[in-house]
Structures are given as C-alpha cells and as structure tokens.
TORGU-730646 format. One record per atom (N, C-alpha, C): residue in one letter; x, y, z. Coordinates in steps of 0.05 Angstrom, whole numbers, padded with zeros to 5 digits, always signed. Atoms other than C-alpha are relative to their C-alpha. Layout:
% residues N
aXYZ ...
END
This chain:
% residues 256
x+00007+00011-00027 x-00245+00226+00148 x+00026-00005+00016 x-00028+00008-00019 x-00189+00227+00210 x+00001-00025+00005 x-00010+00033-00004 x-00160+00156+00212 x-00008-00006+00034 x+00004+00010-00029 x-00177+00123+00288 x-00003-00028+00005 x+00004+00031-00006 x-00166+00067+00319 x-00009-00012+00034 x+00015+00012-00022 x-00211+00025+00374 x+00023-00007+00020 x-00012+00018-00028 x-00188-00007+00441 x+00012-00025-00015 x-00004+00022+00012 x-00191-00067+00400 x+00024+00002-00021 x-00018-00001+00024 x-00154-00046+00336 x+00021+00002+00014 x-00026-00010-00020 x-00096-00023+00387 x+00015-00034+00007 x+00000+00016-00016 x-00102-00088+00429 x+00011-00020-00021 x-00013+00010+00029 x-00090-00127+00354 x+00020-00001-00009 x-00028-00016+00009 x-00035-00084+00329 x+00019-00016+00025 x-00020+00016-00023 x-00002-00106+00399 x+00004-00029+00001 x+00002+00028-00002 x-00015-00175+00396 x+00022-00015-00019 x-00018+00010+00022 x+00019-00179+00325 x+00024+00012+00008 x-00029-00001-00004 x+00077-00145+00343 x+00013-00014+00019 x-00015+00015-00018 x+00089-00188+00405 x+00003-00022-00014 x-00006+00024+00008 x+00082-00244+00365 x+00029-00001-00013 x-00026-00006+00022 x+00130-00221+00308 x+00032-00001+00017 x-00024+00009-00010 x+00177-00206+00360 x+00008-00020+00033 x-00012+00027-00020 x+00179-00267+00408 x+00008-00022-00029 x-00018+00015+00016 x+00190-00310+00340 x+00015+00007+00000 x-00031+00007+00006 x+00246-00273+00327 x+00020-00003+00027 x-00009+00013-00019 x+00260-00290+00400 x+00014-00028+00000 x+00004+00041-00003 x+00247-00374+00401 x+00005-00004-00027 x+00000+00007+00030 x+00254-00375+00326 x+00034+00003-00011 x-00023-00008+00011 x+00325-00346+00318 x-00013+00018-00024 x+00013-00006+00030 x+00288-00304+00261 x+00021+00030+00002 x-00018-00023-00003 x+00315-00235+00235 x-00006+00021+00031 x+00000-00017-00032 x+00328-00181+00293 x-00015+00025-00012 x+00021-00024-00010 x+00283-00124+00271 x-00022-00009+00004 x+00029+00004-00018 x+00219-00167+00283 x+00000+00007+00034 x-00005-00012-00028 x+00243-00149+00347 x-00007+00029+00008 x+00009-00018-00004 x+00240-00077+00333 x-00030+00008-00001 x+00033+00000+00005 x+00172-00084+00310 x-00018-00004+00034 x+00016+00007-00026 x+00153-00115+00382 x+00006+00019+00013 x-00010-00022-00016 x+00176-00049+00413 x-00025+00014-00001 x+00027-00018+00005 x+00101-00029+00394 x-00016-00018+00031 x+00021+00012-00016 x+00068-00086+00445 x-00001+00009+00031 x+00006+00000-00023 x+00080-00067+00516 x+00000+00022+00003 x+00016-00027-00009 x+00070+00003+00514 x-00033+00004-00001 x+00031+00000+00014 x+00001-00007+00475 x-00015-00010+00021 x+00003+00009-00019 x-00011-00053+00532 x-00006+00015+00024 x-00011-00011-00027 x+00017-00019+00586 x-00019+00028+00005 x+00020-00020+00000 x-00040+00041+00563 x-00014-00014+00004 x+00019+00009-00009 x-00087-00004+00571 x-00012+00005+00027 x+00005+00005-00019 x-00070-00022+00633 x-00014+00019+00014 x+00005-00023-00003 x-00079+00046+00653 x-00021+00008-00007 x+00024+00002+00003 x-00147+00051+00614 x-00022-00022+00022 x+00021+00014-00009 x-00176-00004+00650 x+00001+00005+00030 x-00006-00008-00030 x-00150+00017+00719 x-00021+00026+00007 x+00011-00020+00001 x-00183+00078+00709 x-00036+00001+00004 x+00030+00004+00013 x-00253+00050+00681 x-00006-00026+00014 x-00004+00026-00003 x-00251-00021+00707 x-00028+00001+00018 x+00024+00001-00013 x-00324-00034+00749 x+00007-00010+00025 x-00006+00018-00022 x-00281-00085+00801 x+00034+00005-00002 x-00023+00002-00008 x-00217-00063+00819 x+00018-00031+00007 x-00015+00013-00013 x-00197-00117+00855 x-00006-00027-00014 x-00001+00024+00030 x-00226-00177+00798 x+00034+00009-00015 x-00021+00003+00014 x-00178-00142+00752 x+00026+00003+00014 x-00029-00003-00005 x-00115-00138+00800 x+00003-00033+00003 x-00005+00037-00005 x-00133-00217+00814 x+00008-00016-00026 x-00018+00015+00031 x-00132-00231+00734 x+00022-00002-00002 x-00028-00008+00004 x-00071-00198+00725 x+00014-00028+00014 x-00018+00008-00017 x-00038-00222+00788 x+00008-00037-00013 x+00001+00022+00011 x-00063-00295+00768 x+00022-00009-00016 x-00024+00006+00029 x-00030-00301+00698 x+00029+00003+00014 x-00031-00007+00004 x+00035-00265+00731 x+00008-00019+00018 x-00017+00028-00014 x+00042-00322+00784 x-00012-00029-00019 x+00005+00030+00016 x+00014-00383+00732 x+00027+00001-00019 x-00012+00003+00011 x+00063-00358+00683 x+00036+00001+00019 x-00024+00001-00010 x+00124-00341+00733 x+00011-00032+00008 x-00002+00025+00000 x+00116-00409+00763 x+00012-00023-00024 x-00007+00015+00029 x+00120-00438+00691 x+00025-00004-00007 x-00018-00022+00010 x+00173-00402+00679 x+00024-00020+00016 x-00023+00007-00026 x+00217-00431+00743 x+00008-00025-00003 x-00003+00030-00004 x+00198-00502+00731 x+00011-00002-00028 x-00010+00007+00018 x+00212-00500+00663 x+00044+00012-00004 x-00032-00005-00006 x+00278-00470+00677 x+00024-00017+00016 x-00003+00019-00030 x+00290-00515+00736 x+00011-00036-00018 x+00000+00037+00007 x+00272-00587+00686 x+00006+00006-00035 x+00009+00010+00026 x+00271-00567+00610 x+00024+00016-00014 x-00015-00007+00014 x+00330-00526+00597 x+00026-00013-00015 x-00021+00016+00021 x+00369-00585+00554 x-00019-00006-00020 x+00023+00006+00025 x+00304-00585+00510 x+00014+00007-00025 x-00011-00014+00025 x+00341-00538+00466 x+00030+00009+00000 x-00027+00002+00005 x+00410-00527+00443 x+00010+00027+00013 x-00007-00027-00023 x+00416-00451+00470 x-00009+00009+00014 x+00002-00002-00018 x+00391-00473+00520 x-00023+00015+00029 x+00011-00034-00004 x+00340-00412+00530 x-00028-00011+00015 x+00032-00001-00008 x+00271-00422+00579 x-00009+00029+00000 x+00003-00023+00005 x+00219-00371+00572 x+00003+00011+00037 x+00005-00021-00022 x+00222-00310+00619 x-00017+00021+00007 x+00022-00023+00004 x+00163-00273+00599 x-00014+00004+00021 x+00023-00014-00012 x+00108-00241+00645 x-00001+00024-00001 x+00003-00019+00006 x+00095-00177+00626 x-00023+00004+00025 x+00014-00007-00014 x+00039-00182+00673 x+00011+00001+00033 x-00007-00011-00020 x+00081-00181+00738 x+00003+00030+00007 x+00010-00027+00002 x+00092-00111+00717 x-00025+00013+00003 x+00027-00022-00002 x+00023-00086+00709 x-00013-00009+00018 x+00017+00012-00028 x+00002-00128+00774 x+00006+00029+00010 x-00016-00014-00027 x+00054-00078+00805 x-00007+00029+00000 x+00010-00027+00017 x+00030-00022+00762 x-00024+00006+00013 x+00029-00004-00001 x-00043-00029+00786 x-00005+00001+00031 x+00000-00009-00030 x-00019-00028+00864 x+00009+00027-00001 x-00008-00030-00004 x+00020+00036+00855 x-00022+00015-00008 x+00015-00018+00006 x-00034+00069+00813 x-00024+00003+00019 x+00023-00007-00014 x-00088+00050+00861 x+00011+00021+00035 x-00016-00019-00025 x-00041+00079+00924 x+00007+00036-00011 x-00001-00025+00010 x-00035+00143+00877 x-00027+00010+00002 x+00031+00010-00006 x-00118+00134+00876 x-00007+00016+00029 x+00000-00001-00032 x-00113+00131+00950 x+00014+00032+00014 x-00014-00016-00018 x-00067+00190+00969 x-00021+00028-00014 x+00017-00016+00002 x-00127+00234+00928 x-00019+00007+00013 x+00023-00001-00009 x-00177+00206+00968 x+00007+00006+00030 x-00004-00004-00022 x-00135+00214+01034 x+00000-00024+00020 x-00004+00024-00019 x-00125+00148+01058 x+00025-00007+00000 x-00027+00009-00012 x-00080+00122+01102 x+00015-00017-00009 x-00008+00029+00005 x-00063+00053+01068 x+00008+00012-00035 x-00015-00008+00032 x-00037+00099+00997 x+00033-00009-00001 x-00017+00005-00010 x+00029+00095+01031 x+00022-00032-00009 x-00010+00030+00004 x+00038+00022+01032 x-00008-00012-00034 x-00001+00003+00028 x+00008+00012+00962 x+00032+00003-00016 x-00021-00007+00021 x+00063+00049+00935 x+00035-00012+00011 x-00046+00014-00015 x+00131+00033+00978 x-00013-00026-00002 x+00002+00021-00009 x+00106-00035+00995 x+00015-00020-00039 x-00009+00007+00031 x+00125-00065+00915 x+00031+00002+00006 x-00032+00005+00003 x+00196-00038+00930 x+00013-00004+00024 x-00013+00013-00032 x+00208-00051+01000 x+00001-00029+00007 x+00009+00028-00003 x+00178-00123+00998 x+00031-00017-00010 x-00028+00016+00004 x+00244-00146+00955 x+00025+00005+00008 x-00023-00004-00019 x+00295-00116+00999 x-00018-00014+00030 x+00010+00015-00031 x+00255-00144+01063 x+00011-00034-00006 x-00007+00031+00012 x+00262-00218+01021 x+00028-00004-00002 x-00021+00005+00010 x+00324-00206+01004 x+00028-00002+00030 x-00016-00003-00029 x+00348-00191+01078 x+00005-00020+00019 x+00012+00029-00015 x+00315-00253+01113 x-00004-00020-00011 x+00004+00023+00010 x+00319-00303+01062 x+00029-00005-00016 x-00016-00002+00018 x+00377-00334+01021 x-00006-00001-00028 x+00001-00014+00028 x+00390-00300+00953 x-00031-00023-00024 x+00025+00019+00019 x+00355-00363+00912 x-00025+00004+00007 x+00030+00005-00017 x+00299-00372+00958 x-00021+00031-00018 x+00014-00031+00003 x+00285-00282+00951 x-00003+00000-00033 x+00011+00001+00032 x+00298-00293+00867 x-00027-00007-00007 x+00027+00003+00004 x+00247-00338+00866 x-00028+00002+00003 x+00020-00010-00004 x+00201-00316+00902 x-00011+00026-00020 x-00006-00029+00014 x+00204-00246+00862 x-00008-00005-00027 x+00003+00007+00020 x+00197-00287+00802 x-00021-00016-00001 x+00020+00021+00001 x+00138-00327+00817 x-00024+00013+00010 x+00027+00003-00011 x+00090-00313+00871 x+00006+00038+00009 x-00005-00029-00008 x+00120-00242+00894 x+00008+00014-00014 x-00016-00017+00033 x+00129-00197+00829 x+00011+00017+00016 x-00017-00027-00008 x+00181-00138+00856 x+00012+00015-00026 x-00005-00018+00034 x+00199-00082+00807 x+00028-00002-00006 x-00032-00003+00011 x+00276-00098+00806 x-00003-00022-00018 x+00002+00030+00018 x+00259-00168+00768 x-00015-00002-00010 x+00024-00003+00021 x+00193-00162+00731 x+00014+00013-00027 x-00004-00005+00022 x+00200-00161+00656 x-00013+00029+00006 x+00010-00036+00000 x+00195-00079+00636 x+00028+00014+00025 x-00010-00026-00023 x+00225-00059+00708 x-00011+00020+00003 x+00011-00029-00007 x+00218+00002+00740 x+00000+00016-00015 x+00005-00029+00027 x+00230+00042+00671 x-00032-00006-00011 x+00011+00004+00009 x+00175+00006+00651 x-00037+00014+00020 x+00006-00005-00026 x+00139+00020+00722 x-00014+00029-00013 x+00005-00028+00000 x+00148+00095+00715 x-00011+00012-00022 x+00019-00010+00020 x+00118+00103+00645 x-00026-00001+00003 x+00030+00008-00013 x+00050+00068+00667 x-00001+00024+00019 x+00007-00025-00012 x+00058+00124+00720 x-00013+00027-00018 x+00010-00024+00016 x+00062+00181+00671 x-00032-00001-00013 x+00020+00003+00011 x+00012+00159+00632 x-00023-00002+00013 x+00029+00000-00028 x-00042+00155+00698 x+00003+00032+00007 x-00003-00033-00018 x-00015+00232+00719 x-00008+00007-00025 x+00018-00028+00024 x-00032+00263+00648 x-00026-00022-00018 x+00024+00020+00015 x-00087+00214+00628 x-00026+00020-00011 x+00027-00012-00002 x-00144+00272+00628 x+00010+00016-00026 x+00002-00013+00009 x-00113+00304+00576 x+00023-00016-00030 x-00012+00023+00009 x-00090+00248+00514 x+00031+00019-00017 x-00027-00007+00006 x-00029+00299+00482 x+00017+00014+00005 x-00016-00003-00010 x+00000+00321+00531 x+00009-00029+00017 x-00003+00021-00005 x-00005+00247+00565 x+00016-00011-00026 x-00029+00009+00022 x+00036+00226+00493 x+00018+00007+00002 x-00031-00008-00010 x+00080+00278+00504 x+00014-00002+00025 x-00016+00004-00025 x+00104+00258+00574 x+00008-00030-00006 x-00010+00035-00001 x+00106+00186+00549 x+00027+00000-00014 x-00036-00013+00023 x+00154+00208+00486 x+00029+00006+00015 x-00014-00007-00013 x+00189+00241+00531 x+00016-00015+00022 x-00009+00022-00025 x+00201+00192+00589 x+00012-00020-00018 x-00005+00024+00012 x+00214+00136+00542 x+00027+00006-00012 x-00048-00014+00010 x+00281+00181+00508 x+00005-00005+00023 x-00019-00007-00028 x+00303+00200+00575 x+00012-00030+00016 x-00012+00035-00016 x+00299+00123+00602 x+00010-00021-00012 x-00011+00014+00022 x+00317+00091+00539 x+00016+00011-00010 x-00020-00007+00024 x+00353+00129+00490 x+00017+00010+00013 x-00022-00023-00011 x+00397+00184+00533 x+00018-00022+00002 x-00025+00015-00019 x+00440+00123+00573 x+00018-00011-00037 x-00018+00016+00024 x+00450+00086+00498 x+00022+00029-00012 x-00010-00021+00009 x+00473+00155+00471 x+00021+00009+00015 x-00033-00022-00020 x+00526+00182+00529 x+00015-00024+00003 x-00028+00006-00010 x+00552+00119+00541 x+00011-00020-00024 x-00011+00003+00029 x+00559+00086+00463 x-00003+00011-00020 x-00005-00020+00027 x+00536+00134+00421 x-00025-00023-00022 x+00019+00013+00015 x+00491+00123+00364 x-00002-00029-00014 x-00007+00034+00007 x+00526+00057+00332 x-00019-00026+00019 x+00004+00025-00012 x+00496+00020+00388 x-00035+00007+00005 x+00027-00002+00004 x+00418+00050+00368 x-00019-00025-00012 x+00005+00027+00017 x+00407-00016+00335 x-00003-00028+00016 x-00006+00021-00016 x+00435-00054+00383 x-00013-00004+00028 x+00014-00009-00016 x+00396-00032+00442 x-00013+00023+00002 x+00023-00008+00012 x+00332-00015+00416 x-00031-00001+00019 x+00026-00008-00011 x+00280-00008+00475 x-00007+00024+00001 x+00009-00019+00006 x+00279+00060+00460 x-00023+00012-00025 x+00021-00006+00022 x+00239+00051+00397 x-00031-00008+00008 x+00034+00003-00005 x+00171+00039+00446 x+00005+00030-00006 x+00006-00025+00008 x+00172+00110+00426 x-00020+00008-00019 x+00025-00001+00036 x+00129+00095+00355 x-00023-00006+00018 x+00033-00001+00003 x+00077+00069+00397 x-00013+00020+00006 x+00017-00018-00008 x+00053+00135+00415 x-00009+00005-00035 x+00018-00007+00037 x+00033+00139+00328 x-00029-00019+00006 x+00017+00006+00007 x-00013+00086+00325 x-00025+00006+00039 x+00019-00004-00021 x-00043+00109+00404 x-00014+00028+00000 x+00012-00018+00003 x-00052+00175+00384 x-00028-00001-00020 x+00026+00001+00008 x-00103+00148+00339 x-00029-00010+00017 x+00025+00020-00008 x-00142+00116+00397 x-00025+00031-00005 x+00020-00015-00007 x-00215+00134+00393 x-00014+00007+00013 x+00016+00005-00027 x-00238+00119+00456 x-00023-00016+00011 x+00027+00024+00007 x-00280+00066+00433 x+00008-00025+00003 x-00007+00025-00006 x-00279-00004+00459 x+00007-00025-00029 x-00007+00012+00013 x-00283-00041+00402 x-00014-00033+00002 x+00000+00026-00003 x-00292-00121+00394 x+00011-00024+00005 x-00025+00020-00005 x-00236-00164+00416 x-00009-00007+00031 x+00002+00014-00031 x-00258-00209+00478 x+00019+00009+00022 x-00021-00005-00020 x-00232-00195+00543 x+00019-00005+00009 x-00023+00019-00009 x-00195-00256+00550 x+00021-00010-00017 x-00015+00001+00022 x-00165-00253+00485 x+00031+00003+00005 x-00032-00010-00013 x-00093-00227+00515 x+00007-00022+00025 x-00005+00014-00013 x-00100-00262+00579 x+00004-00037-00011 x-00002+00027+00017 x-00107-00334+00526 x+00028+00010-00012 x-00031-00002+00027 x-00058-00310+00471 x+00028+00002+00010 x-00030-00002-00011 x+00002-00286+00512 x+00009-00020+00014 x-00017+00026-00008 x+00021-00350+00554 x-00004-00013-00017 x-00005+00026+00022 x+00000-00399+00496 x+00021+00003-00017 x-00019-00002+00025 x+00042-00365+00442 x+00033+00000+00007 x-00020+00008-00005 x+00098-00362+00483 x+00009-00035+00009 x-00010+00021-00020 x+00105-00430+00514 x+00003-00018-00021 x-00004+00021+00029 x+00090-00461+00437 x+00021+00018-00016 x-00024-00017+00012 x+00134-00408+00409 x+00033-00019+00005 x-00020+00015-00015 x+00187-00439+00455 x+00011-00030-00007 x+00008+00032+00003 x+00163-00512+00447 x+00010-00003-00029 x-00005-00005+00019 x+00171-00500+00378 x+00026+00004-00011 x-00025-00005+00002 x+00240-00476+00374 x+00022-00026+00009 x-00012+00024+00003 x+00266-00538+00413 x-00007-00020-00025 x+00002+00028+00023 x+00236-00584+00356 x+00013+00009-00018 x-00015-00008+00034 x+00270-00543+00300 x+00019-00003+00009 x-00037-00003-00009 x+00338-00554+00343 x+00012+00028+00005 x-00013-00018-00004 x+00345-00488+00364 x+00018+00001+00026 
END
C-alpha cells in the first residue's frame, strides 16, 4: 500500500517541527532542532495555498489570518518595548509567520483577479509592496517599522520575506498539477536559498545558514492525499502564539 499523508497528518508533522525548533530557539537547545523546523513553514505555507484555493469565505479566512498577524505583532512590540531585561540575552519573540500568509492571500487573490479581469487585481498585488515605501516616505523610520510590524504587515519585514512570498506564489501557478508544483517549489527554494550561501561562502557555511533545507518538505508533501483529515481548524491559530510566548516565558525562568 503507497504511504499518504492527510491535511492533518501534514498540519502535525509541522506543528512538531516548529515546536522542536523554536525550543532550540528560547531554550538555547542543540542547533539542528532547528534544521528539523525547516519542515514547518513550507508545510504551512501549502496550506495556505490549499485553503485559498478551497476556502468557502475568502474574506473570514484573510480576517483570521490578518487577526493573529496583528494580535501577535502587537505582542511582539510591547514585549520588546517592556520585557526585554526578562532574560539575560535579552531576546523578545519576533514570530508571525502569519503576516506573511496575510500578504500571501492578497497577492494570490489579485492573481485570482487578473483571471477574472478585474480592475482592482492591480492593487492586490503592488499595493503589499508599495504601502511600505509610501510609510516609509511620510512617516519617521520608527513610526513606518512599526507600523510594518504590527498593524501593516509589508513583505520587506514579515518573518519568511519576499523569498518566502514568492514560493507561496509558485506553488498557486502550478497547483493543478501536484509534481510539477514540487518541482518548481524544489527548485525556487535552491535558487533563493542555497545558490547565494554557495557563491558567496561555499559549502562550509551549509550548516550555518540552513533555510535552504525547507527543501525536505517537499518528501513528506508529496505524500499529501488530498484528504482533510482531523485536526481542528483552530488548532494552529491556538498552538502557534501560545507555544511561542511560553516557550519564551520559559526561557527567562531558566536564566536564559
């Protein structure tokens, strides 16, 4: 029988590897749990892209998203702002993964849009990268950070970035067809990861700057089955700000 794995089983797999590697984040723990977490935001980041696709309410799931990415940016600011003598190095979190896929789920629907021939595809798509040069023109520098980091995700400052950006792309342009959609992901993910570590340190520094290894998650996505599975909806939107903020919390009490 061919091995396969659900929405769910996927959604799992991701969960544990973010965990594994934000301890060895907040934890000081060893540094390949880290490589291990090189499986969670691509696994994700297909999602996103699954549910964008299938989703019944567009505009519910851009509000979830968006939600979490300004509850947790906010978090993020103030705890940076009041709590960074909590811990000895000093470190507040900086996570949102979901400012990215807010930003992800305007471009894809303006990609959506320029199928269906509407006028307003346009602004979907520039508007994400024009918005933080407009801020950044008419406001001083602090003011345009934070905003960018809170209430206004822009793709130069969102955890992922725009490499992260343009894979969620790929993966919406060959979606209809799941291996050649792997192989443009494989592919994009060398080219935007691995090439720069390679020409400008060479392999020694493969170890050392390791976001090229979201590359594996195309193994365990090639097994998806296309089957939803059983893992609550809200399961991700709960688990990812709690585990980080006690992850964190956590780390100051051990004296990190």
């Amino acid at each position: 029988m061919k091995p396969s794995l659900s929405a769910s089983a996927l959604k799992y797999l991701a969960l544990v590897a973010m965990l594994l590697d934000h301890m060895a984040y907040y934890l000081s723990l060893p540094e390949p749990l880290r490589w291990v977490g090189r499986l969670a935001a691509p696994i994700f980041l297909f999602f996103v892209v699954e549910g964008f696709t299938h989703t019944r309410s567009y505009r519910r799931y851009l509000l979830r998203v968006y939600a979490l990415a300004a509850a947790m940016g906010i978090t993020n600011a103030v705890l940076a702002q009041f709590a960074g003598g909590l811990r000895r190095d000093g470190i507040t979190p900086t996570n949102s993964i979901c400012a990215a896929f807010f930003l992800l789920l305007l471009i894809l629907q303006g990609l959506k849009r320029i199928e269906q021939r509407r006028w307003d595809s346009v602004l979907l798509i520039v508007g994400p990268f024009a918005l933080p040069l407009l801020l950044d023109a008419v406001l001083p520098p602090t003011v345009s950070v934070l905003l960018q980091n809170t209430v206004l995700p822009g793709p130069f400052t969102c955890e992922g970035g725009v490499e992260l950006l343009m894979l969620g792309v790929l993966l919406y342009f060959f979606r209809r067809d799941k291996r050649t959609q792997l192989t443009a992901y494989v592919v994009g993910t060398l080219v935007l990861y691995l090439t720069p570590v390679v020409l400008l340190g060479g392999f020694p520094l493969l170890f050392t700057y390791y976001q090229w290894m979201m590359v594996f998650a195309a193994i365990p996505l090639a097994l998806y089955n296309g089957e939803r599975g059983s893992a609550p909806r809200w399961l991700f939107y709960l688990f990812y700000p709690t585990h980080i903020y006690l992850l964190w919390a956590l780390g100051a009490l051990l004296g990190r």
